[in-house]
SEGUKE-808566 format. One record per residue (C-alpha): residue in three letters; x, y, z. Coordinates in steps of 0.5 Angstrom, whole numbers, plus 500, padded with zeros to 3 digits. Example, Ala and Ser with C-alpha at 12.3 -4.5 7.8 and 13.67 -1.06 7.14 Angstrom:
<rs>
{'ala',{525,491,516}}
{'ser',{527,498,514}}
</rs>
This chain:
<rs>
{'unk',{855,889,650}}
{'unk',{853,896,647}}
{'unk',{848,893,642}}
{'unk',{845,888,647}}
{'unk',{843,894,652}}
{'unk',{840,897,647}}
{'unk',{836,892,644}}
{'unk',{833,891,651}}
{'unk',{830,897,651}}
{'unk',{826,896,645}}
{'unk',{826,889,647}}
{'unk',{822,891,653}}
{'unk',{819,897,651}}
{'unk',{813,900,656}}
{'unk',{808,900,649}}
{'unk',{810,891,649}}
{'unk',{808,891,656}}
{'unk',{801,890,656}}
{'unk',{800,884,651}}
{'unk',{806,881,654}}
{'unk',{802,880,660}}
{'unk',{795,878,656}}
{'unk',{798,873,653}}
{'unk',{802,871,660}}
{'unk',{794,871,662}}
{'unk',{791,867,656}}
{'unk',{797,862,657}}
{'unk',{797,860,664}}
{'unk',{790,862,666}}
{'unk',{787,854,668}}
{'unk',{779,855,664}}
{'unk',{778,854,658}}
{'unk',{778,859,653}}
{'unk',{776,859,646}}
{'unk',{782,859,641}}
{'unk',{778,864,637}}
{'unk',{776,869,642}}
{'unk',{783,869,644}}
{'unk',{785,871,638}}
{'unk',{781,876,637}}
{'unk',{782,879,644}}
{'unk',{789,878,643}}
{'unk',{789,882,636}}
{'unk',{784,887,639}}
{'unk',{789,888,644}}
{'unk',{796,889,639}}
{'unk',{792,895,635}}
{'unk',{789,899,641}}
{'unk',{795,898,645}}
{'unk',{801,898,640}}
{'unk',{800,900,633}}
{'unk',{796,907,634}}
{'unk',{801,908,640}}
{'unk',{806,908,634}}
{'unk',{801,911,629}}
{'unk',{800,917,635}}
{'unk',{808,917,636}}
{'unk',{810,919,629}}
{'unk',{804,924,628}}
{'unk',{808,927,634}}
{'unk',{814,927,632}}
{'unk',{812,930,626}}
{'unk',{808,935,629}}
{'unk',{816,937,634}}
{'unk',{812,935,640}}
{'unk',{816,928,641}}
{'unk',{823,927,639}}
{'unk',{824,920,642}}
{'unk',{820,913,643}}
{'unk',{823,913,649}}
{'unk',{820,920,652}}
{'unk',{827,922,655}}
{'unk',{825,929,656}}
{'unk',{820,930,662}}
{'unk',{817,936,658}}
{'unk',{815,931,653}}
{'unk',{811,926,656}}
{'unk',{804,930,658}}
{'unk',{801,928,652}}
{'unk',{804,921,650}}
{'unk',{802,919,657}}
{'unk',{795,922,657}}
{'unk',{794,918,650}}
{'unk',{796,913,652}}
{'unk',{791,913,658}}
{'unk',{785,915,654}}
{'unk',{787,909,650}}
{'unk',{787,904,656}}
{'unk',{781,906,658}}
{'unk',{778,904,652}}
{'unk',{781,897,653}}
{'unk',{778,897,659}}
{'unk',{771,899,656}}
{'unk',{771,896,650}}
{'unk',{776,890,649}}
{'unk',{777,887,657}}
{'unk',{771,886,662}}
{'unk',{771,885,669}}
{'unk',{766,878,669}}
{'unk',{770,874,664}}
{'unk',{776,876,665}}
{'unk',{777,879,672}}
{'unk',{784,879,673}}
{'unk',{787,881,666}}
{'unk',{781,887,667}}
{'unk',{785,889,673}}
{'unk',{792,888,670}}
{'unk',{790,894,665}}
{'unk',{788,898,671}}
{'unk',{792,899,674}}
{'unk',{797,899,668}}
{'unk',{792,906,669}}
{'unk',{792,908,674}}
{'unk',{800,907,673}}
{'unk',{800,912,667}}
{'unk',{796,917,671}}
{'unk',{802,917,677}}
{'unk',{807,917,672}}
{'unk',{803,924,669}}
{'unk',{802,927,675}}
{'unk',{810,926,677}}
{'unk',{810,929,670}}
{'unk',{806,936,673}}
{'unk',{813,936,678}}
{'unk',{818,935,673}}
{'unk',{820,928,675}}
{'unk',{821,924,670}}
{'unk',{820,916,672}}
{'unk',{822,909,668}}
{'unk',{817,907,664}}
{'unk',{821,902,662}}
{'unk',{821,899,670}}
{'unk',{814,901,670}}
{'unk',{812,896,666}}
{'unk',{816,890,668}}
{'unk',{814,892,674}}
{'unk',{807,891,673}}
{'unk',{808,884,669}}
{'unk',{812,882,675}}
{'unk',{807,883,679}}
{'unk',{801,880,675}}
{'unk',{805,874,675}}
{'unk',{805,873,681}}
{'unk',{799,873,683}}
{'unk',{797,870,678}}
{'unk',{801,864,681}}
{'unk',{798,864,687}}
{'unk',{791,865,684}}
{'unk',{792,860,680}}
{'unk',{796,855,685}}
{'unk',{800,853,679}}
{'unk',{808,854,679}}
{'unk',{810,860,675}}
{'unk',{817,860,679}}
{'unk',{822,860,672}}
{'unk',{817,865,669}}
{'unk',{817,870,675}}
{'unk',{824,869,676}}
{'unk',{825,871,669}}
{'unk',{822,877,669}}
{'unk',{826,878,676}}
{'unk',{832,877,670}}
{'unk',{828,883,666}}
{'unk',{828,888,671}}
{'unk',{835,888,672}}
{'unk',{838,887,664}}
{'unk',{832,893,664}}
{'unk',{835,898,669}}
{'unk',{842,896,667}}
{'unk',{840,898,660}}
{'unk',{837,904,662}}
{'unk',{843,906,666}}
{'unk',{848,905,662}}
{'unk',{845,910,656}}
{'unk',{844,915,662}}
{'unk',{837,915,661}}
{'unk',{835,915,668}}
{'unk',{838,915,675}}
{'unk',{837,910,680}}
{'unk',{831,914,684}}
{'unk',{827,914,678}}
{'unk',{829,907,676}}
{'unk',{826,905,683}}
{'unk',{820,910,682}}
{'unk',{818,907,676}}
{'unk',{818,900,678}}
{'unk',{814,902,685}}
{'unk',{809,905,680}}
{'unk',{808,899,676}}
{'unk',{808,895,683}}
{'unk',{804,898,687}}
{'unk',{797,899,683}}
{'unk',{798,892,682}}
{'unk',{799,890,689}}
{'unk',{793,894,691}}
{'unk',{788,891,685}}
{'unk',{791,884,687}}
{'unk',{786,884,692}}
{'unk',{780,885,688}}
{'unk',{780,878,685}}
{'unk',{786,874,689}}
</rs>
């Protein structure tokens, strides 16, 4: 059990989410798309998302800012989480463009605009669930993108509804955070969501 609770924090770790809920998008979205341009967004999306995320996250462990992927020290995350912005910014400017692909720019906004909340909770030492943060967002977008699309994507929402429970239960377990800061990254990931939702619903 130990080993299972563990690997769902890894499993569904905050960094994953983004290209989890690209590729959700680039599966269930009914227009056509060409193989290679999803493709090429798709690895875009890993490098800027993903592999320098873990490049910048040893090059602060190195440097003693960090000392753990999973940010457990509030004091810790100011840094982490304004790269991690920048980063989304980028997706934004670069990778991701409002016209040909509306709903998954405003995915990654308000992914944004999640982290941003999430490092202003940080100026009042609050520590929020990243892990939440992104299910949550995935969740939501999911949903949406059901009602958008008028497809039935009930096994996969019901799925993530799985996900946030095995994700909280894992981060109970290992004393990660208590139940408000678990409730309080999920709205985080939620909420932004719910309000872009009415840009492209």
């Amino acid at each position: 059990m130990n080993f299972l609770l563990k690997s769902i924090s890894y499993i569904f770790h905050p960094l994953l989410m983004p290209i989890a809920g690209s590729v959700i998008y680039f599966i269930t979205a009914p227009r056509f798309i060409p193989q290679e341009i999803i493709k090429t967004k798709i690895f875009g999306l890993t490098v800027v998302t993903i592999l320098i995320p873990i490049v910048i996250y040893f090059f602060l462990k190195t440097l003693g800012v960090i000392t753990s992927i999973h940010l457990e020290d509030v004091k810790q995350r100011k840094i982490p989480l304004l790269l991690q912005s920048l980063l989304l910014l980028l997706t934004i400017k670069m990778i991701i463009d409002v016209y040909n692909y509306p709903e998954l720019y405003f995915f990654f906004l308000g992914i944004l605009f999640s982290s941003l909340s999430a490092i202003f909770m940080v100026l009042f030492s609050t520590k929020v669930s990243l892990h939440m943060m992104g299910s949550g967002a995935i969740t939501m977008f999911t949903i949406a993108l059901s009602i958008h699309f008028g497809i039935n994507l009930t096994l996969l929402i019901s799925g993530m509804m799985i996900v946030n429970g095995l994700v909280a239960t894992s981060r109970l377990h290992y004393k990660a955070h208590s139940n408000l800061e678990l409730i309080l990254g999920f709205f985080i990931g939620v909420v932004p969501q719910l309000i872009l939702v009415n840009f492209w619903l």
